[in-house]
Residue frames as qw, qx, qy, qz and C-alpha x, y, z in Angstrom:
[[0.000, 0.888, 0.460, 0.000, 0.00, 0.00, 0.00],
 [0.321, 0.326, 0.013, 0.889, 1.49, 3.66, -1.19],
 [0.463, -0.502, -0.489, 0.543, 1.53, 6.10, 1.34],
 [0.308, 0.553, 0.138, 0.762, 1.14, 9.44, 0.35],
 [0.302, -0.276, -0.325, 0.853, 2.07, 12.74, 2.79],
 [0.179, 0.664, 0.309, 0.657, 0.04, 15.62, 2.17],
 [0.412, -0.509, -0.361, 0.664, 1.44, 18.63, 3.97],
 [0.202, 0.754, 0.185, 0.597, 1.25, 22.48, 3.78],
 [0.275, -0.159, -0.431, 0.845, 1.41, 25.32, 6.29],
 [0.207, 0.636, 0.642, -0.375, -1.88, 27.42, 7.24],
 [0.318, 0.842, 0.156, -0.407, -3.72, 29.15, 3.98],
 [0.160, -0.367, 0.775, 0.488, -1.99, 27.23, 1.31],
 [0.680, 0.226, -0.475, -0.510, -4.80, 25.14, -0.13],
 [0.218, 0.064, -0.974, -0.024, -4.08, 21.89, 1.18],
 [0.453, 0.250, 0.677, -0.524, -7.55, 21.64, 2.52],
 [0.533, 0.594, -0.368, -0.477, -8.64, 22.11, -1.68],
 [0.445, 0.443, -0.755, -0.189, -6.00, 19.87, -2.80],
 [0.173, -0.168, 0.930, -0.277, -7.09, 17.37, -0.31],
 [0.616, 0.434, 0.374, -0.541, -10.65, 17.68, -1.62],
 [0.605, 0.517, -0.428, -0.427, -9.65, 17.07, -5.28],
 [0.109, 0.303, -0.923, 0.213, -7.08, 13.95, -4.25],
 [0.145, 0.084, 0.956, -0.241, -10.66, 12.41, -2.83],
 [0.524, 0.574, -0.043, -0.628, -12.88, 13.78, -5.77],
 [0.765, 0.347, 0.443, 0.313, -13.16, 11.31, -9.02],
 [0.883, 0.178, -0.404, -0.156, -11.27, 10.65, -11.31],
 [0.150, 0.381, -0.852, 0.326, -8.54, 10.11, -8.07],
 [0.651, -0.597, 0.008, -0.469, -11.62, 9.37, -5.30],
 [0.504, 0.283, -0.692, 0.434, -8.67, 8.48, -2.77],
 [0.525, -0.679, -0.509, -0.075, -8.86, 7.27, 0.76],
 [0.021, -0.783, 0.138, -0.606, -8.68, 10.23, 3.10],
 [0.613, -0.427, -0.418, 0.517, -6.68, 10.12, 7.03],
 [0.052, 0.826, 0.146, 0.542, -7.16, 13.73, 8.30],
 [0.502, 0.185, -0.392, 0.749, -4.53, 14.62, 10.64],
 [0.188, -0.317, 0.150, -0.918, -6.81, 17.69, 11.82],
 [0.683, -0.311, -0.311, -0.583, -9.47, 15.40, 12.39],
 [0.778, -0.056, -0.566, 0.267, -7.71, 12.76, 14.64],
 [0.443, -0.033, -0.395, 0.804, -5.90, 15.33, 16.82],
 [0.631, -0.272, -0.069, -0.723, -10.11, 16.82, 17.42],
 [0.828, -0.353, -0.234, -0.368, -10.76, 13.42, 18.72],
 [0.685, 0.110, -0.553, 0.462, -7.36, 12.88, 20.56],
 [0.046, -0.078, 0.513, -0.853, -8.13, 15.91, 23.28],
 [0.595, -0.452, -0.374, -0.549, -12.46, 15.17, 23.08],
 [0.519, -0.527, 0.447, -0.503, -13.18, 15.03, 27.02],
 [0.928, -0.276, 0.218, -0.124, -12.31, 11.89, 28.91],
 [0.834, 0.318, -0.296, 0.340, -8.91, 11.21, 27.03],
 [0.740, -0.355, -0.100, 0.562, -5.55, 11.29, 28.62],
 [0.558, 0.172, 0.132, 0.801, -4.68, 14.17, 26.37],
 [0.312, -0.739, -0.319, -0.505, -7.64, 16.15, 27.46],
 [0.792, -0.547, -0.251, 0.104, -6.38, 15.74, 30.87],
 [0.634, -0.194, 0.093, 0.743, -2.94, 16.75, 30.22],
 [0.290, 0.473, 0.364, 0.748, -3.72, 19.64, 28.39],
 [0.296, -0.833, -0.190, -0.427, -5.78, 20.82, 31.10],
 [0.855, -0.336, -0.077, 0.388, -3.40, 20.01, 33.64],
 [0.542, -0.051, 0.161, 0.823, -0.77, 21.89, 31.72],
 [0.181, 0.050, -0.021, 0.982, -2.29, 25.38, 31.01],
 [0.428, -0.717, -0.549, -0.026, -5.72, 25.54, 32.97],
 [0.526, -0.441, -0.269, 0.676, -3.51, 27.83, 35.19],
 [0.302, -0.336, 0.290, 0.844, -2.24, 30.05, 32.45],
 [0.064, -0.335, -0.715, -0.610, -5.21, 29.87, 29.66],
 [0.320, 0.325, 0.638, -0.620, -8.44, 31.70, 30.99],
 [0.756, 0.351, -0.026, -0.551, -11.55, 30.30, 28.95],
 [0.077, 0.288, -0.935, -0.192, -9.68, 26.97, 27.99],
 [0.013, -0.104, -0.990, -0.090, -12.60, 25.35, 29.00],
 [0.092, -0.516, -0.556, -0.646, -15.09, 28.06, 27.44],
 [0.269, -0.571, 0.155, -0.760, -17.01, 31.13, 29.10],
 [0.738, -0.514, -0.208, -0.384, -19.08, 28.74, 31.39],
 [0.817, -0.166, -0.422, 0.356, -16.08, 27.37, 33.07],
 [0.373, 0.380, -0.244, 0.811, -14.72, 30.43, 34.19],
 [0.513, -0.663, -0.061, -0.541, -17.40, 31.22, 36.73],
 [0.897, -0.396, -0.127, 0.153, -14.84, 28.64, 38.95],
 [0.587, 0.425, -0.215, 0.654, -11.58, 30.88, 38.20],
 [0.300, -0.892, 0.254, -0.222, -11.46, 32.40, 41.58],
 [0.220, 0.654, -0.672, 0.270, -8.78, 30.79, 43.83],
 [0.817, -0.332, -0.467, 0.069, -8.75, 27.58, 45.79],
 [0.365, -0.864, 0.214, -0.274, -6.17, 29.51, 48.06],
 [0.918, -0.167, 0.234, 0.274, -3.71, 26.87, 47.60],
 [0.501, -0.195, 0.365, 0.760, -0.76, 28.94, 45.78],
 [0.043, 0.539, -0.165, -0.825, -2.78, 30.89, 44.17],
 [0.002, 0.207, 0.948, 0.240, -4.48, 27.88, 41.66],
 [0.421, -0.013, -0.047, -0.906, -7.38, 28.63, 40.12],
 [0.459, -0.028, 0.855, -0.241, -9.87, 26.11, 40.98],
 [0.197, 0.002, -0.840, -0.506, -11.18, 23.47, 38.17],
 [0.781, -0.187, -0.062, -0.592, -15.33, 23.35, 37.38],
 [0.669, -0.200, 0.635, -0.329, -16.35, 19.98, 39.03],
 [0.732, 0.574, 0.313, -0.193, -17.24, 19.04, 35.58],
 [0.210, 0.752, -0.348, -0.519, -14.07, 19.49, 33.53],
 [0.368, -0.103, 0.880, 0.282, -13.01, 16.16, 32.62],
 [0.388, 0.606, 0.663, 0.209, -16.50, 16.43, 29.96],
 [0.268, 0.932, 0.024, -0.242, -16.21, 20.01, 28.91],
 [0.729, 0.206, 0.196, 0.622, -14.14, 20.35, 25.63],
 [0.686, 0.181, 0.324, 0.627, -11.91, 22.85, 24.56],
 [0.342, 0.858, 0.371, -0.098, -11.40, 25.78, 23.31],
 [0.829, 0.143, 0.211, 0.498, -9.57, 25.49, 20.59],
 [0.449, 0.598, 0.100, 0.656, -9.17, 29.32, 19.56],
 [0.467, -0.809, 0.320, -0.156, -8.42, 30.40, 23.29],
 [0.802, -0.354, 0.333, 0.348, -5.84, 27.50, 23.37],
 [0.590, 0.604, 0.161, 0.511, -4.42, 28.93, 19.63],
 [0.080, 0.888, -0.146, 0.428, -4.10, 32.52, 20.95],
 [0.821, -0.545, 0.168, -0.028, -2.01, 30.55, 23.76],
 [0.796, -0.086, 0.406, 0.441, 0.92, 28.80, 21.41],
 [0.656, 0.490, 0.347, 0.458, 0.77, 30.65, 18.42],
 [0.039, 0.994, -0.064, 0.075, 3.67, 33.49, 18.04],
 [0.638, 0.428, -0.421, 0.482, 7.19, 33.97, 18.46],
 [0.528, -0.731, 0.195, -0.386, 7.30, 34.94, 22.12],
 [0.076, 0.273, -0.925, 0.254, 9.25, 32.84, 24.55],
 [0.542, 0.131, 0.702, -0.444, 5.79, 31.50, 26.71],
 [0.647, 0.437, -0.003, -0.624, 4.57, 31.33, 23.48],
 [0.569, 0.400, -0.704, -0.143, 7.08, 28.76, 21.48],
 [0.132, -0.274, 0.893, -0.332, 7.31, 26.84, 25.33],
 [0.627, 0.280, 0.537, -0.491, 3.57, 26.30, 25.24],
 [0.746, 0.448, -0.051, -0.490, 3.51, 25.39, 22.11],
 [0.023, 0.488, -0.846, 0.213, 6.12, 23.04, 22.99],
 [0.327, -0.034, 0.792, -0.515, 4.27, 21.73, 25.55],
 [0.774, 0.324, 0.285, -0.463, 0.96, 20.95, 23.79],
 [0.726, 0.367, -0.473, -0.339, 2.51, 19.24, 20.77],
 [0.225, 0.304, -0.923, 0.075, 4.21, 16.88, 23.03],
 [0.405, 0.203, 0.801, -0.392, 1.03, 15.77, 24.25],
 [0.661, 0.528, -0.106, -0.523, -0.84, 16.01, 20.93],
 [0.210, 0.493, -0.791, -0.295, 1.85, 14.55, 18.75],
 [0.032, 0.026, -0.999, 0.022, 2.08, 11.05, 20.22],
 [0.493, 0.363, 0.670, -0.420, -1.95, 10.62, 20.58],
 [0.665, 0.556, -0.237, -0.439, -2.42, 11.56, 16.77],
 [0.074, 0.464, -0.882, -0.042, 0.51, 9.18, 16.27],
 [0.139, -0.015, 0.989, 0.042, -1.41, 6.20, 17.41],
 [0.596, 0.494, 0.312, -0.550, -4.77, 7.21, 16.12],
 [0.420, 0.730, -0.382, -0.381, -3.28, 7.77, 12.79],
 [0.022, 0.272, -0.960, -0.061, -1.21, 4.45, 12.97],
 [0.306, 0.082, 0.931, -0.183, -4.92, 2.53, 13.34],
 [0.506, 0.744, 0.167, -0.403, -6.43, 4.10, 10.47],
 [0.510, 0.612, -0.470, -0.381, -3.61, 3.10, 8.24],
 [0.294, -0.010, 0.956, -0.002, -3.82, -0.49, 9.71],
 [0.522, 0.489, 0.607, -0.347, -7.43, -0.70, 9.03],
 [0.464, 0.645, -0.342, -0.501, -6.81, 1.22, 5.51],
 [0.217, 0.414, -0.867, -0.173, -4.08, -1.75, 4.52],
 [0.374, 0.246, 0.865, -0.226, -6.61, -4.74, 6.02],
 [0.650, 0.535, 0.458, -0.286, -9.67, -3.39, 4.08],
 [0.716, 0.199, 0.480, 0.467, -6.97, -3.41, 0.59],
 [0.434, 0.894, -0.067, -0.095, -6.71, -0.19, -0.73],
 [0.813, 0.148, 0.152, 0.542, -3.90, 0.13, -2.40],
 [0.444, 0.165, -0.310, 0.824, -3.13, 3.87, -1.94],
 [0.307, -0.858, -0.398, 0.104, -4.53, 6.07, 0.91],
 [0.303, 0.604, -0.083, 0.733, -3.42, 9.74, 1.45],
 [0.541, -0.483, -0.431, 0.537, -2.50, 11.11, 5.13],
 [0.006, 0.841, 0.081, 0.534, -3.45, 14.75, 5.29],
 [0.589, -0.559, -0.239, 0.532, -0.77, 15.95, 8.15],
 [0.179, 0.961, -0.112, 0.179, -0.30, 19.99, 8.25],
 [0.171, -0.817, 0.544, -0.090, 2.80, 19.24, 10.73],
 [0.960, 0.084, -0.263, 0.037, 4.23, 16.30, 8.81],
 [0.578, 0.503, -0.353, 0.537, 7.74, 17.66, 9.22],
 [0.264, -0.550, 0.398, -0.685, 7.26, 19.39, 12.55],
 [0.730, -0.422, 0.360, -0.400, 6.00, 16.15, 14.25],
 [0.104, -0.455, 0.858, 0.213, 8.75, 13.66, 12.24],
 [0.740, 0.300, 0.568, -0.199, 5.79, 11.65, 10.96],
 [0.518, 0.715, -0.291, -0.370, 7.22, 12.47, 7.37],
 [0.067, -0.509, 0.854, 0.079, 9.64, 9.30, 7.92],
 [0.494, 0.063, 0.757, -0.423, 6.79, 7.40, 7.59],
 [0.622, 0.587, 0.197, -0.480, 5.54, 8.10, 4.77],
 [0.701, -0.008, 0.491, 0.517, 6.33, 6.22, 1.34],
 [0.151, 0.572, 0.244, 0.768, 5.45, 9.73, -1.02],
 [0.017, 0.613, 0.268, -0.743, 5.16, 13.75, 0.88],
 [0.144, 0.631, 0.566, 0.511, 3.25, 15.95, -1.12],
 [0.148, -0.491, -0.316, 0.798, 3.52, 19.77, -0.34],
 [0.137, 0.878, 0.392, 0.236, 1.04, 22.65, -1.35],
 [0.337, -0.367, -0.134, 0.857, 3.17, 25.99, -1.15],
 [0.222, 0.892, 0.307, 0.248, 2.13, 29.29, -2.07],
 [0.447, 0.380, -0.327, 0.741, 4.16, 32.20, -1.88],
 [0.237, -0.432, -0.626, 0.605, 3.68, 34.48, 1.76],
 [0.252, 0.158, 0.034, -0.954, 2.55, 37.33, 0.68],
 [0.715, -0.175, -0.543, -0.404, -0.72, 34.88, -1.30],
 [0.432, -0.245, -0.840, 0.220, -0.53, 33.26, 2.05],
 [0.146, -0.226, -0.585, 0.765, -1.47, 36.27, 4.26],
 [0.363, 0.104, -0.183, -0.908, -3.76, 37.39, 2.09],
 [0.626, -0.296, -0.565, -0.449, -5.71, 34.44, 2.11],
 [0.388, -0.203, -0.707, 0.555, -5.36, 33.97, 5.67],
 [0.142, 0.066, 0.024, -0.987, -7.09, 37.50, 5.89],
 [0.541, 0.010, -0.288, -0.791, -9.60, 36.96, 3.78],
 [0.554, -0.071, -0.783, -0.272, -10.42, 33.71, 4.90],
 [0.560, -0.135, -0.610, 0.545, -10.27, 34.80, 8.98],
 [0.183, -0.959, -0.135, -0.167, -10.54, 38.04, 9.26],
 [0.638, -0.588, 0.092, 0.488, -8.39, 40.07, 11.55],
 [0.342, 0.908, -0.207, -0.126, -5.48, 42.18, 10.27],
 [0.801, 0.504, -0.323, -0.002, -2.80, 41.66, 8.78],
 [0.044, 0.570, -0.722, 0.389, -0.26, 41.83, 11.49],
 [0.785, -0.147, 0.539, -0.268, -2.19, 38.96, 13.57],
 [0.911, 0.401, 0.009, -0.100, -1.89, 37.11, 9.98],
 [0.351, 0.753, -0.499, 0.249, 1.66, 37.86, 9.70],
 [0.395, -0.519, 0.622, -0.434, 2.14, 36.90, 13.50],
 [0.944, 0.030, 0.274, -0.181, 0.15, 32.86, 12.74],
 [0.846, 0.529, -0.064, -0.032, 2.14, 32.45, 9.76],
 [0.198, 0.696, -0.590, 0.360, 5.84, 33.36, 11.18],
 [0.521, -0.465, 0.653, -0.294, 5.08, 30.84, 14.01],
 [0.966, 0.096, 0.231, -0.067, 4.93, 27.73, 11.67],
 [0.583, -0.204, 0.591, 0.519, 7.38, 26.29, 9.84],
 [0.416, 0.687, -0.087, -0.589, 7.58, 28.20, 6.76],
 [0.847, 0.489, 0.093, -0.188, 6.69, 27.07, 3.15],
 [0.704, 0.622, -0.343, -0.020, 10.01, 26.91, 1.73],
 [0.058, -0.524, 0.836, -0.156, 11.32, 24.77, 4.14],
 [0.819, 0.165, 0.439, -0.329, 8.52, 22.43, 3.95],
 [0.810, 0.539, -0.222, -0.064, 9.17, 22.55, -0.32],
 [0.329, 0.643, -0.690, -0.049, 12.99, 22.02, 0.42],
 [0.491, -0.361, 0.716, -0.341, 12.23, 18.98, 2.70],
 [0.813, 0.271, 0.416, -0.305, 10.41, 17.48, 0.15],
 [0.726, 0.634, -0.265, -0.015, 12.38, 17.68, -2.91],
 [0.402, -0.472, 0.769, -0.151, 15.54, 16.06, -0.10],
 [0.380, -0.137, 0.914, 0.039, 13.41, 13.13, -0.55],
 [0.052, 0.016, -0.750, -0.660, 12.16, 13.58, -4.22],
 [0.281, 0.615, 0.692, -0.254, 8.41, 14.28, -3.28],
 [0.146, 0.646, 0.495, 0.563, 6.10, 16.49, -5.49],
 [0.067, -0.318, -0.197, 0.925, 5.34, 20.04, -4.87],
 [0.243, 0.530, 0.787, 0.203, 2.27, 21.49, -5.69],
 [0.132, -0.034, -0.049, 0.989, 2.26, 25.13, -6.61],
 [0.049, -0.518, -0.840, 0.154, -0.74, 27.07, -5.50],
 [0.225, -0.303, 0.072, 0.923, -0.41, 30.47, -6.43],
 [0.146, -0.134, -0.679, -0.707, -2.96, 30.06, -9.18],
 [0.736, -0.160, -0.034, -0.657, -7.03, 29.27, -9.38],
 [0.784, -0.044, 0.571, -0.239, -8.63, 25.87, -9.06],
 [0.906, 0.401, 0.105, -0.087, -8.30, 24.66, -12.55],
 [0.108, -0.835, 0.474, -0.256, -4.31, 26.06, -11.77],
 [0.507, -0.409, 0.699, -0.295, -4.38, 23.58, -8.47],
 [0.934, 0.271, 0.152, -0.177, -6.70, 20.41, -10.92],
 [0.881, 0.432, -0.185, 0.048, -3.25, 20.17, -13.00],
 [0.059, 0.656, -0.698, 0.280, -0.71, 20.79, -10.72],
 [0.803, -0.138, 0.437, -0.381, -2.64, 17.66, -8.85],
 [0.924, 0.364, 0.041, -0.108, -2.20, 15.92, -12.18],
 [0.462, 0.709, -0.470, 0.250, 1.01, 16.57, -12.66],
 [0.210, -0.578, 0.675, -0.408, 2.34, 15.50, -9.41],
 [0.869, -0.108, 0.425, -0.228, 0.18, 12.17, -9.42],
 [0.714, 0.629, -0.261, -0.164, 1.69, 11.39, -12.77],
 [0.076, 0.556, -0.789, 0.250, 5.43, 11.72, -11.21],
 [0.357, -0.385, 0.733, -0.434, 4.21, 9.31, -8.52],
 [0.107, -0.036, 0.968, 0.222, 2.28, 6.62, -11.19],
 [0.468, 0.542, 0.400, -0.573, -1.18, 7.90, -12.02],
 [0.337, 0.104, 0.789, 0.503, -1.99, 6.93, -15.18],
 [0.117, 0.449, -0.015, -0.885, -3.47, 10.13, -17.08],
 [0.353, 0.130, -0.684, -0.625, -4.96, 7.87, -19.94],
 [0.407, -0.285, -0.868, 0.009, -6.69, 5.09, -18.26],
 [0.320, -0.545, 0.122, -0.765, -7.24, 7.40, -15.28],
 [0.889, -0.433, -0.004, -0.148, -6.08, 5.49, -12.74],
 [0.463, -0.673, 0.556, 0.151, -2.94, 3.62, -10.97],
 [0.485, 0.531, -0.670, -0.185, -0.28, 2.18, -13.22],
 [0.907, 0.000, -0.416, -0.061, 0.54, -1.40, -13.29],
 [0.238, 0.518, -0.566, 0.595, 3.58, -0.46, -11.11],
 [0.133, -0.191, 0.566, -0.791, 1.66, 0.44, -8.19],
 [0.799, -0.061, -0.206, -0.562, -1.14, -1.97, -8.69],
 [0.851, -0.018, -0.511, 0.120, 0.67, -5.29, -8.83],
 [0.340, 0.169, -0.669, 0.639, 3.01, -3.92, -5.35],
 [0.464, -0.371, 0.234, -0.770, -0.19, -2.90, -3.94],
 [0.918, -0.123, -0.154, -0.343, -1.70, -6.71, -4.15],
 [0.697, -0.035, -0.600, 0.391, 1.39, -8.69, -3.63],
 [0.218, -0.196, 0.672, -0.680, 1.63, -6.25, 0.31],
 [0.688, -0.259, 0.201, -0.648, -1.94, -7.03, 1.02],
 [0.927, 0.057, -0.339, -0.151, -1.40, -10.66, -0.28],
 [0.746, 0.060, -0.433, 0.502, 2.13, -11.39, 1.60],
 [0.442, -0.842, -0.280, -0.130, 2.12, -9.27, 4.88],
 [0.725, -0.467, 0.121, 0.492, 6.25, -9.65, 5.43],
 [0.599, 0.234, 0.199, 0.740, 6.52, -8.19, 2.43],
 [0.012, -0.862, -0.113, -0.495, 4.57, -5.05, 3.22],
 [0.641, -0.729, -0.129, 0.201, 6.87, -4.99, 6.31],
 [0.724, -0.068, 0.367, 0.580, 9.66, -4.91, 4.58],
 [0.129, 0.789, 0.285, 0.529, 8.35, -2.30, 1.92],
 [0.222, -0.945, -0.152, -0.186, 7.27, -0.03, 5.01],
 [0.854, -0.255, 0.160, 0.425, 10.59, -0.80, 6.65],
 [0.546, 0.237, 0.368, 0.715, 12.61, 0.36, 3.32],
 [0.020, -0.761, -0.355, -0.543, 10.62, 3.54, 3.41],
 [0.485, -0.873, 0.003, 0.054, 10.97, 4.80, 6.90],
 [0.721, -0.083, 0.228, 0.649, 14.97, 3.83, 6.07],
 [0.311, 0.552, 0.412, 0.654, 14.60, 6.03, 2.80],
 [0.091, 0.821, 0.249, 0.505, 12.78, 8.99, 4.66],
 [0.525, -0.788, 0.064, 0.317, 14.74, 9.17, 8.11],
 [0.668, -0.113, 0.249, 0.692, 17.87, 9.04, 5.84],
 [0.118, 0.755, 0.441, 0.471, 16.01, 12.30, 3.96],
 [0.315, -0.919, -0.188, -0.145, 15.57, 14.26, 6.92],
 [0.693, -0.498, 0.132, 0.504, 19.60, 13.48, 8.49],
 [0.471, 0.254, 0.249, 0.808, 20.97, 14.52, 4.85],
 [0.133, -0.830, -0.357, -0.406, 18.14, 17.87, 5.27],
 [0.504, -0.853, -0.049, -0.124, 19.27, 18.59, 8.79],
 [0.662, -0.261, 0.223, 0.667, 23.20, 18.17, 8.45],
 [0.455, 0.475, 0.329, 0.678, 22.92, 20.89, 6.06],
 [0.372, -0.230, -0.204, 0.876, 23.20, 24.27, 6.21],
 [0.129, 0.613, 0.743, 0.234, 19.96, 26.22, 5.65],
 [0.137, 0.058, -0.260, 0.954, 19.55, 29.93, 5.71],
 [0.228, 0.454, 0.758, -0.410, 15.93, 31.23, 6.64],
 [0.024, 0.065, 0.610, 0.789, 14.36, 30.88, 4.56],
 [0.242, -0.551, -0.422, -0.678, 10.37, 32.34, 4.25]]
């Protein structure tokens, strides 16, 4: 089973290009990275727990207006005291954003902090969605991860696929697509990893790039173009014979898809060491 990455950085498209990628004539299955790592903090998990745990102190409204009617002190150091009820009250995801996201110092620590408790819980979601993917036979499925590179899940993968756009098309759709001004836009976008280190990570280990800079019918052939490289067959519409016959012999012979995946995590950890022994100036 072919593995395909699909990464970007916020207000690139890769929500789009994920829609086309599971639109006919590809209609590919879809793992949604954003979605998983929604049901990894949903009340009653461990990461829900830890998350409050870790900036309940520091976050007023984490756990929306209604909790906040408990934010006096317990008189214990100065601890604000938790509703009775928090372990079932979710989130709030754009009070915990205006927490992590920025270049500050509390800002990059928290945002530290929360991915190491995110990370690993997407991690094994995401691992039992591409068991179940490889059991029910597809033969390729597409992993929609915005922080492929930023959470090292990119070694995993047996194809990455970035959407870039330039920044200045990024803040502008970020604007328009948010609101707010431009300096808050400026302020999201400078805390991620930025687009042209995403593209140079990929072309390290000979993925596709998908320029986005254009319309939709723009984004339809860069799509084409990039499945091509990777064995889409543009005439038949569909997967070449290549990536047909290695899809059936994994599902048929299970050591060998070990072996495959194996060869592939080899291939992309050995990507990232050559990527990160270099010398990179900063780029976007």
């Amino acid at each position: 089973m072919k593995i395909i990455a699909l990464t970007g950085s916020i207000a690139t498209g890769k929500s789009t290009t994920a829609a086309l990628l599971t639109s006919p004539p590809y209609s590919l299955p879809l793992i949604d990275a954003d979605l998983l790592a929604r049901e990894a903090v949903l009340p009653g998990t461990s990461a829900h727990a830890k998350i409050v745990s870790s900036f309940w102190d520091t976050t007023p409204g984490l756990l929306g207006q209604g909790a906040e009617e408990s934010n006096a002190s317990d008189g214990q150091g100065g601890r604000r005291r938790l509703p009775d009820r928090w372990k079932s009250m979710e989130l709030d995801r754009k009070v915990l954003g205006r927490r992590v996201f920025g270049n500050e110092d509390a800002q990059v620590q928290a945002r530290r902090v929360l991915n190491g408790i995110v990370h690993p819980a997407v991690r094994r979601l995401m691992g039992w969605r591409v068991l179940r993917s490889y059991l029910r036979g597809e033969q390729v499925v597409v992993v929609d991860v915005p922080l492929l590179f930023e959470a090292g899940l990119d070694v995993w993968a047996g194809e990455v696929v970035v959407v870039a756009v330039r920044r200045e098309t990024q803040v502008r759709r970020l604007v328009d697509r948010d609101g707010g001004g431009e300096e808050d836009a400026w302020r999201r976008v400078g805390s991620q990893m930025g687009v042209l280190e995403k593209v140079g990570r990929t072309r390290e280990r000979r993925g596709g790039v998908v320029q986005n800079d254009g319309g939709r019918e723009e984004l339809k052939e860069e799509v084409k173009r990039v499945l091509g490289d990777m064995g889409w067959d543009r005439e038949r519409r569909g997967w070449g014979w290549g990536v047909r016959v290695w899809g059936w012999a994994c599902w048929a012979c299970p050591p060998l898809m070990v072996g495959v995946a194996g060869w592939c995590v080899w291939k992309g950890w050995r990507a990232r060491r050559r990527w990160d022994a270099q010398d990179h100036g900063k780029g976007d």
